[in-house]
C-alpha positions in Angstrom: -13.5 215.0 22.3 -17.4 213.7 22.0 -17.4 213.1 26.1 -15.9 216.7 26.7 -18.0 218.5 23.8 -21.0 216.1 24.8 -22.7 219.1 26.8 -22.2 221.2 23.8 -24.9 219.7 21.0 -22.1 219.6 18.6 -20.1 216.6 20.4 -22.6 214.2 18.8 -19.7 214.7 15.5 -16.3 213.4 17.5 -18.3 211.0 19.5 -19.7 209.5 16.0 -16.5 209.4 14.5 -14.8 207.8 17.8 -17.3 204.8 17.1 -16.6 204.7 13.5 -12.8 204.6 14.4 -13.2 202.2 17.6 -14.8 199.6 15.4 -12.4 199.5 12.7 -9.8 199.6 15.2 -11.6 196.5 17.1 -11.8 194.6 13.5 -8.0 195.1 12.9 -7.1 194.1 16.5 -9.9 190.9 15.9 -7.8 190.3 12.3 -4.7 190.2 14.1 -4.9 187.6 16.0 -3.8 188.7 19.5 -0.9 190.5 17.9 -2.2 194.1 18.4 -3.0 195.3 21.7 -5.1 198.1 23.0 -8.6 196.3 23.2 -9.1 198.5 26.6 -8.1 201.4 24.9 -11.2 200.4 22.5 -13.5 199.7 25.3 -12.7 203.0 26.9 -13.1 204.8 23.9 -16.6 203.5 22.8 -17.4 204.3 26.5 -16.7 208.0 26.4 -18.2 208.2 22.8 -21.3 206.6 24.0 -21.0 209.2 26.9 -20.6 212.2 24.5 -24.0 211.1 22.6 -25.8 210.6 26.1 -25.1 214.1 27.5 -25.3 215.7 24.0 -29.3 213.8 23.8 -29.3 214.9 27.7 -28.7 218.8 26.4 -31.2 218.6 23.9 -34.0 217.4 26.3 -33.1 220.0 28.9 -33.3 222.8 26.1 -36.7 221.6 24.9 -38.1 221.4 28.6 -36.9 224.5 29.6 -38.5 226.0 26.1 -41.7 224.3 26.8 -41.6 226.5 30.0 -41.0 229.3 28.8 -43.6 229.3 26.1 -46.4 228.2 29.0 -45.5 230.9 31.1 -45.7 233.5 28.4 -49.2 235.3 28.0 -51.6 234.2 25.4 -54.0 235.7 23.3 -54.4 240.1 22.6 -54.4 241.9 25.9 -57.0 244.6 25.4 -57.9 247.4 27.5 -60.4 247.6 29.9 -64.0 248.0 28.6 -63.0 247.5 25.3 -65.7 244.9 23.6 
């Protein structure tokens, strides 16, 4: 869910939680002694959490760029009339 919400600024929540859950998951698997399975499954998941967080960071920066343009191409200061002192 944080990989294909990751454009959307609020994937930054699953993908948090999906590294929360992959490490616990990796300490039972560690405690287990070889008897659980599904350390790929953990690899992948980190890996598309990490890539939720990187396109949700990627979002933010193109939002505040594309603000930052806006604002400079806006007019500043009062537009008065001409001949007006």
């Amino acid at each position: 869910m944080g990989f294909l919400t990751g454009a959307f600024v609020g994937g930054v929540i699953p993908a948090t939680v999906a590294l929360l859950l992959a490490r616990q998951a990796a300490r039972d698997a560690y405690a287990a002694k070889g008897y659980l399975t599904g350390s790929a499954w953990i690899r992948r998941g980190r890996r598309l959490a990490w890539a939720g967080i990187v396109l949700a960071l990627a979002t933010l920066v193109v939002a505040a760029i594309a603000g930052l343009l806006h604002l400079a191409s806006a007019p500043s200061g009062t537009n008065f009339a001409p001949g007006t002192d």
